[in-house]
N, C-alpha and C positions, 0 to 999 in steps of 0.2 A: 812751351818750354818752361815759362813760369811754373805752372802748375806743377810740374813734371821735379825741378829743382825743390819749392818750395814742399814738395814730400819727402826726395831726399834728403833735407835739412832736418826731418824731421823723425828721421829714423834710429831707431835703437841701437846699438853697437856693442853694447860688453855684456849688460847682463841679460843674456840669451837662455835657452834652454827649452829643450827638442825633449818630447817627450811626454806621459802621460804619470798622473798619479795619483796613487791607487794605495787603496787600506788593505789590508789582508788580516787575514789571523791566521798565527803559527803555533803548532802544540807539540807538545814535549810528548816520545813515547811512551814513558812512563817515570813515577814518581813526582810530578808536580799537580798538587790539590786542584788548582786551578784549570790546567787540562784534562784530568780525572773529570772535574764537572761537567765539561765542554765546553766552558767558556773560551779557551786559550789565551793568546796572548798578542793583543793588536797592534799592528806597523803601519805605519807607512812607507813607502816603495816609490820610486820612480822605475817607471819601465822603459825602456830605449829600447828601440827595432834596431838593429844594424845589417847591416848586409849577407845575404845568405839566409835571412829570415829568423836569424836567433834573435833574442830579445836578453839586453843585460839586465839585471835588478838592484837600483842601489838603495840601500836602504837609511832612512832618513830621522831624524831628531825631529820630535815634535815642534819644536821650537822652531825648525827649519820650512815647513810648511807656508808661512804668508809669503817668503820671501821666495820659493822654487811656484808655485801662483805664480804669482809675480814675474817672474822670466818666464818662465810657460807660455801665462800671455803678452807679453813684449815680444817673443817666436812668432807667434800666430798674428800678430799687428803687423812684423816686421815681416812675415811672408807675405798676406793681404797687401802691404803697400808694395813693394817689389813684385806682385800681379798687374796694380794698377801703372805703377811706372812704365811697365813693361806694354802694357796697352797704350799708355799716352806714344812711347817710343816708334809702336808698331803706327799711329797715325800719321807722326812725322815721316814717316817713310812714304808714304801715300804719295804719289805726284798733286800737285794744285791743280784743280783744274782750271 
């Protein structure tokens, strides 16, 4: 039960964030130099699966980038330990032999 506590003590709580993200390139259909050459015009993007299988796209400031990381993985920490809790939980259930 120690174990079990001293994880949840140790879990993330606010700055969360579900989700994947992803560069894209967007082009204008005509009149910009820059899509004319093919280069286009590069994003960043968060994508969120939501229910029914659509996927949102929001689109993001460069500047934004270390910090949606960063909850991304504090999601993915905070799942993984909420696995583990949940297996210590399921041994406590166990009769002693």
């Amino acid at each position: 039960m120690r174990r079990r506590d001293k994880l949840a003590a140790k879990l993330p709580t606010a700055e969360l964030l579900r989700g994947s993200l992803l560069q894209r390139v967007i082009r204008h259909k005509s009149g910009c130099p820059k899509c004319d050459r093919g280069v286009g015009h590069p994003v960043l993007v968060l994508a969120v699966s939501e229910p029914g299988g659509k996927v949102r796209q929001i689109s993001l400031r460069p500047e934004q980038k270390p910090m949606v990381e960063q909850w991304i993985g504090n999601y993915r920490r905070l799942k993984s330990q909420i696995e583990e809790i949940c297996e210590l939980n399921q041994t406590l259930l166990r009769p002693e032999p």
